[in-house]
C-alpha distance (Angstrom), angle and dihedral (degrees) to the residues before:
residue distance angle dihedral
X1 . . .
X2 3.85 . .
X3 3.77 120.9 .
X4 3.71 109.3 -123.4
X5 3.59 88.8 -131.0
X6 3.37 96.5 85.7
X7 3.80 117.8 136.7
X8 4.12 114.0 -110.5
X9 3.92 127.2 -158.9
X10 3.94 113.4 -72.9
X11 3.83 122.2 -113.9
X12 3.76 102.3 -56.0
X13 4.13 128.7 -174.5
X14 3.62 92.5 -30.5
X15 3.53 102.4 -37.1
X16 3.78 125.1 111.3
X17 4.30 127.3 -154.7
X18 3.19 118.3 170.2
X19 3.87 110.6 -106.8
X20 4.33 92.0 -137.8
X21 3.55 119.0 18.5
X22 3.93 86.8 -149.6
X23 3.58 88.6 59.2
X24 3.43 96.3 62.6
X25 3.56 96.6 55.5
X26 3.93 109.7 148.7
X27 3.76 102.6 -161.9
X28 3.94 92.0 58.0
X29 3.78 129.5 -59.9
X30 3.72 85.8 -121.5
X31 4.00 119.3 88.7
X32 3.29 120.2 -86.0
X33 3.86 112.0 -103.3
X34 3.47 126.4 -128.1
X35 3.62 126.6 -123.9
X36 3.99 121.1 -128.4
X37 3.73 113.1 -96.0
X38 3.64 132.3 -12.3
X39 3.79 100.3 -61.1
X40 4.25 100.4 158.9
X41 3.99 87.2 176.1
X42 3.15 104.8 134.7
X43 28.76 145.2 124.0
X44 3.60 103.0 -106.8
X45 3.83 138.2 173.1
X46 3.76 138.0 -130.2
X47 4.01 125.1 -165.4
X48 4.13 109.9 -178.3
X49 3.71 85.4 -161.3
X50 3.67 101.9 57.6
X51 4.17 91.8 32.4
X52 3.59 110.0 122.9
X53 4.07 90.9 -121.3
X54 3.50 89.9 72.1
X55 3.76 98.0 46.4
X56 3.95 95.5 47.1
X57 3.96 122.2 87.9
X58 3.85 105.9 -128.1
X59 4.54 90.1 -107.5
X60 3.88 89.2 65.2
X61 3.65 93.1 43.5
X62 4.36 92.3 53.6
X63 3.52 117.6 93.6
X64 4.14 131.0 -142.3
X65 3.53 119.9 -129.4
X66 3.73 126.2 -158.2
X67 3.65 131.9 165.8
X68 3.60 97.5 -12.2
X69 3.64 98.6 -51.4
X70 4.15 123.2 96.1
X71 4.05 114.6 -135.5
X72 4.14 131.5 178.5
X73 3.52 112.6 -71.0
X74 3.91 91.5 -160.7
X75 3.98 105.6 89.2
X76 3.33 85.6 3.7
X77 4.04 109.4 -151.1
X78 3.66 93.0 20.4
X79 4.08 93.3 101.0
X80 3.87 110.4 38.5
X81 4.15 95.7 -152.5
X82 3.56 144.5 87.5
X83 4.10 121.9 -93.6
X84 3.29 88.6 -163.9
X85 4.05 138.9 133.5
X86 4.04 100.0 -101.0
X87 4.53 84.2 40.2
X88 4.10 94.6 49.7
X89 3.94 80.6 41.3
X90 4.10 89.8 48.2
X91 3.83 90.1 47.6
X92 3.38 95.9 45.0
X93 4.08 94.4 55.4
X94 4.13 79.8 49.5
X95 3.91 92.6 56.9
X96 3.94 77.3 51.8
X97 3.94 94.2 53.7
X98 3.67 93.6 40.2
X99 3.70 97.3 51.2
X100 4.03 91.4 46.2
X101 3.93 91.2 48.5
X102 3.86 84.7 48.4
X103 3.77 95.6 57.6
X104 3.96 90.7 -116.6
X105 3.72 94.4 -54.6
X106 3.87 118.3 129.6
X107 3.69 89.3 -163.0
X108 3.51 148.4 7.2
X109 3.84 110.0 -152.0
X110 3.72 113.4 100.2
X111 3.48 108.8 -99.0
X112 4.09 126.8 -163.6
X113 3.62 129.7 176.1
X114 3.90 91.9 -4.7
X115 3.87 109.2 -154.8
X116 3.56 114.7 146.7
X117 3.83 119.1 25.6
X118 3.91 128.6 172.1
X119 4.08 122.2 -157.9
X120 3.60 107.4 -152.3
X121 3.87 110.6 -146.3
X122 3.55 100.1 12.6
X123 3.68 104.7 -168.9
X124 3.79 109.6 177.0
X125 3.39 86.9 -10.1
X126 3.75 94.8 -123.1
X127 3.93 97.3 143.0
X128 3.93 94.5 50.2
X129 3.78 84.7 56.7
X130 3.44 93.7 50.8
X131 3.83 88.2 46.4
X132 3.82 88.7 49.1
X133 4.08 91.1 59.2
X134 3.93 95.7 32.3
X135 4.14 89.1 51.0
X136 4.08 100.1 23.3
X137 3.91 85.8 170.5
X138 3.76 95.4 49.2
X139 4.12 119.5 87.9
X140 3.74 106.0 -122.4
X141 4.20 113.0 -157.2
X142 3.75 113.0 -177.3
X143 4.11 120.6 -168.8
X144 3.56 128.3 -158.4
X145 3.88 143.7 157.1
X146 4.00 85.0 -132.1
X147 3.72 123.2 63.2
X148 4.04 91.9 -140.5
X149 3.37 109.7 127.8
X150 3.45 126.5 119.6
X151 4.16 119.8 -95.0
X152 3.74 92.6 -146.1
X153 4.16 106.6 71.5
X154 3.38 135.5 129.5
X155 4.05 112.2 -70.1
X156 3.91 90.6 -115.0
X157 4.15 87.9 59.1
X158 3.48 120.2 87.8
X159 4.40 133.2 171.5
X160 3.22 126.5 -162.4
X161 3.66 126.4 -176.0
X162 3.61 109.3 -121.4
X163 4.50 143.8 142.3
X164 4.43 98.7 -122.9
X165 3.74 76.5 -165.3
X166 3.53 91.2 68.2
X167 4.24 114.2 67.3
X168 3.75 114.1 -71.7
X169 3.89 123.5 -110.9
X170 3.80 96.6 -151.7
X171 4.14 115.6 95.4
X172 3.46 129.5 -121.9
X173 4.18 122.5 -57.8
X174 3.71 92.5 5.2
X175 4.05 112.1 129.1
X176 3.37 120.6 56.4
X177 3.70 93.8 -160.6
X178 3.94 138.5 30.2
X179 3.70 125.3 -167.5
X180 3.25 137.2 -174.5
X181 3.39 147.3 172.6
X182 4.03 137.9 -174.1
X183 3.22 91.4 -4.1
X184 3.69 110.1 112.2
X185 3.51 94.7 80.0
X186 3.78 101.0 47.2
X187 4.05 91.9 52.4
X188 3.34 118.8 98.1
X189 3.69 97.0 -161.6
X190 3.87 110.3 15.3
X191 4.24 90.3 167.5
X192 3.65 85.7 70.1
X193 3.65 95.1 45.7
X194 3.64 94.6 50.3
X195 3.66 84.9 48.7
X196 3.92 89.3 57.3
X197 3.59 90.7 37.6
X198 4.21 93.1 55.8
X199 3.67 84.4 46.0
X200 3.72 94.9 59.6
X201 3.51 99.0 34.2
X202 4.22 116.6 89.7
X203 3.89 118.2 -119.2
X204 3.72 95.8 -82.4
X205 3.15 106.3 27.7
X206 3.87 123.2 111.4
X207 3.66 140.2 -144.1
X208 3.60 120.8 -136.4
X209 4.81 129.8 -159.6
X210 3.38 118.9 -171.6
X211 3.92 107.6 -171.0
X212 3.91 139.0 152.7
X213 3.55 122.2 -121.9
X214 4.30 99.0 -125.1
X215 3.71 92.9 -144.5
X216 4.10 123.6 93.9
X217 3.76 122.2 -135.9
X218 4.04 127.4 -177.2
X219 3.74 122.3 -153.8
X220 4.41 96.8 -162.2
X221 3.73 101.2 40.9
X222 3.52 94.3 -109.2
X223 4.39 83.3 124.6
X224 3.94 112.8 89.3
X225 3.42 110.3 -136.0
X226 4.08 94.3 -125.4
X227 4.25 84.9 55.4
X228 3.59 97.8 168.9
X229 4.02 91.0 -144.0
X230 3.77 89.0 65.2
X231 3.62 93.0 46.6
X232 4.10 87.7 51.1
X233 3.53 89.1 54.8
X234 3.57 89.9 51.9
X235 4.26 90.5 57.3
X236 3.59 82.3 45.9
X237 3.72 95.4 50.6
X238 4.40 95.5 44.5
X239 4.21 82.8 47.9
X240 3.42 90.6 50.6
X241 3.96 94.3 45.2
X242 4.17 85.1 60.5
X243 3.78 87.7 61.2
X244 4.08 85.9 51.7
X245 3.96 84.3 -112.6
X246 4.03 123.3 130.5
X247 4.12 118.2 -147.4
X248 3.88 87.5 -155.6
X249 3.75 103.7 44.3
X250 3.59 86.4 118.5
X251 4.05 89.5 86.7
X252 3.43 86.7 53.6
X253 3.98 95.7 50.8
X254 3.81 105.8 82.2
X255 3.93 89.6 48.5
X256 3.89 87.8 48.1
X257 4.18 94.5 55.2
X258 3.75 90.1 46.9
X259 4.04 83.5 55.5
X260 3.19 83.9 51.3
X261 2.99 105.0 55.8
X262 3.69 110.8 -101.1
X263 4.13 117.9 142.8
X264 4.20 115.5 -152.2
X265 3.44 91.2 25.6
X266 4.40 104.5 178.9
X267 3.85 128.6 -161.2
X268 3.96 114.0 -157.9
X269 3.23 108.7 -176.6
X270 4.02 124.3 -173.1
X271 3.84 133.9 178.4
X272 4.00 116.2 -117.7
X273 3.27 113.5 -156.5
X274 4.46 119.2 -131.1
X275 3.59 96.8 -135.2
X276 4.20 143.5 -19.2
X277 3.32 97.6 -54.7
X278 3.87 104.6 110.5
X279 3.48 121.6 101.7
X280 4.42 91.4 -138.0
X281 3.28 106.1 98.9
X282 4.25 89.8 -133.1
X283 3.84 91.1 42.1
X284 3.49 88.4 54.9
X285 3.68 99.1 46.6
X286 4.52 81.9 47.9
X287 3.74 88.2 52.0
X288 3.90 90.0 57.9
X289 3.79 88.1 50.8
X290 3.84 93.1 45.8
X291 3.73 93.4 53.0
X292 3.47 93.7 46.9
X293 3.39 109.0 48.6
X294 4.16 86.2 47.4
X295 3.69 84.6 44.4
X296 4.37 92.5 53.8
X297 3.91 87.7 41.0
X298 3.53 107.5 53.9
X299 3.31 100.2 92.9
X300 3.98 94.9 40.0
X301 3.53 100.7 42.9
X302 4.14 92.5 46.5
X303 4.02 103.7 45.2
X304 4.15 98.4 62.6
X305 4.21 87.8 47.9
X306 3.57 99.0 28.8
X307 4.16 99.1 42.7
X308 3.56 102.2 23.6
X309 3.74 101.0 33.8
X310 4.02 101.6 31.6
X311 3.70 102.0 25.8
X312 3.87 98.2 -117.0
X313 3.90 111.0 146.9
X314 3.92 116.2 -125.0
X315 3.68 91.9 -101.4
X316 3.95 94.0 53.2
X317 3.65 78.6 49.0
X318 3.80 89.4 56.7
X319 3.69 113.6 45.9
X320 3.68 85.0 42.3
X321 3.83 91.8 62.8
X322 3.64 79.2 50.5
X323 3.79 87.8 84.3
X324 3.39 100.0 37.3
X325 3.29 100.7 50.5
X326 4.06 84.5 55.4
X327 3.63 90.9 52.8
X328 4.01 92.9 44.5
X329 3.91 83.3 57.3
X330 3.55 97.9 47.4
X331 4.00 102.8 122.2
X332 4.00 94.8 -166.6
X333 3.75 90.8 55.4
X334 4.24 104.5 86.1
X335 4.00 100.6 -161.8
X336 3.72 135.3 157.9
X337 3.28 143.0 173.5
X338 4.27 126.6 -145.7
X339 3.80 121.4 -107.7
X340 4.11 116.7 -146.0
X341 3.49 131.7 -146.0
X342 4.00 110.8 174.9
X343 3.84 119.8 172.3
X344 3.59 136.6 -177.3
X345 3.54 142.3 -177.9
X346 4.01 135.7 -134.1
X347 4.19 105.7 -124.9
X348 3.20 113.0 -102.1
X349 3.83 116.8 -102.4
């Protein structure tokens, strides 16, 4: 797996990437410190007419199901993950994490007279309704390969079920924002996205990713070097590579918006603690949400790349989480993993 140290392309004709990821660290550049023992303490709108059951042909709205776990039907193969109730549940409690680890903020790129913003990726559409009540004046358009979302938003939030990977409806210089987030490693080819993405987007306006870096790092040695998460990540990373997908394109992501395009493009980058271990009250409360949300994916996340892209059958899939899920609990071990947030903005015209 790549180390997330890995030098980026100095300031360049306006553009700014931060040389070391690590060195932009926003919780300290200093290691996290450990706490002493093992404390783990720690009005909306509906339209029936506009709902996205009534604007869906039954074949996008079916579902595929495949060793016990249900996955989109529409582009079927595209996305190699569950939809289902405990994975909407499991990305929901990330939104949670994210937003905690993020002081609050649901982005970072400096927005202005927000009218038209598109959420790449949707999922359960939690952030667009969070948008919707932050930016009540703002349009909010969420996309996803899995009708999921919730009916009952606020009446400026809309989903549509829809493959970004596939060319983009909107015209030219329409959104004012982009987000997304956990994307970059699910993409198969995120140049041509950002290329739809600056097309749609208004001179000004700015594109935000928020993405983990799948790879665990340990700052007081207390990390074997065989730690079985890291090695998981690395099945998950050669079943992803099948599907022409890369689980650390987020390194590449900064460079790939300034190819793009993209002027003031910003890395923040922020360790996220694996479990309860830190002594910072928020950190530690992060760490919980970390853990868990690895913890309630393991299965989901590993039998699409695992089975289907490496041959393993769900059982081998099983015992070997066995392990992991051992080493995942391990309390002595202080791990964590760092959380991107890269943002760019179309030139002004």
């Amino acid at each position: 797996m790549s180390s997330p140290t890995k030098d980026k392309t100095p300031e360049q004709g306006g553009t700014h990437i931060a040389a070391s990821p690590a060195s932009q660290l926003e919780h300290g550049e200093d290691a996290i410190e450990a706490a002493d023992g093992d404390d783990e303490d720690a009005g909306y709108y509906t339209d029936e007419a506009s709902s996205i059951s009534t604007s869906l042909s039954s074949s996008v709205r079916d579902f595929a199901f495949e060793n016990g776990r249900r996955y989109h039907k529409f582009r079927e193969g595209a996305y190699q993950f569950p939809n289902d109730e405990p994975e909407q549940a499991r990305e929901d409690m990330k939104h949670a994490m994210i937003v905690n680890i993020c002081d609050g903020r649901l982005h970072y790129a400096p927005l202005e007279n927000l009218q038209q913003v598109l959420d790449l990726g949707t999922g359960t559409g939690i952030w667009c309704i969070d948008m919707g009540d932050e930016y009540p004046s703002a349009s909010i358009l969420g996309i996803d390969l899995s009708p999921i979302q919730p009916n009952w938003v606020p009446p400026n939030v809309k989903f549509m079920v829809d493959d970004f990977e596939s060319p983009w409806l909107q015209g030219e210089n329409h959104f004012d924002f982009i987000h997304a987030r956990a994307i970059a490693p699910i993409t198969k080819d995120l140049p041509k996205v950002l290329s739809e993405a600056y097309r749609t987007i208004k001179p000004g306006g700015w594109i935000e990713f928020q993405e983990q870096q799948f790879h665990a790092l340990c700052d007081d040695g207390t990390m074997p070097e065989n730690y079985l998460l890291n090695e998981w990540w690395e099945h998950l990373g050669k079943g992803l590579e099948v599907f022409g997908r890369d689980l650390a394109a987020v390194l590449k992501t900064a460079q790939h918006l300034t190819d793009a395009g993209f002027i003031n493009v910003e890395e923040r980058v922020v360790k996220l603690p694996i479990g309860p271990w830190a002594k910072d009250k928020k950190l530690r409360t992060v760490g919980l949400y970390s853990r868990a949300s690895i913890e309630d994916g393991l299965e989901g996340l590993s039998l699409g790349p695992m089975a289907r892209g490496l041959g393993w059958s769900p059982d081998e899939v099983r015992v070997y989480l066995v392990g992991v899920r051992k080493a995942l609990m391990d309390r002595s071990i202080h791990s964590y993993m760092t959380f991107h947030v890269i943002y760019g903005q179309k030139p002004p015209s």
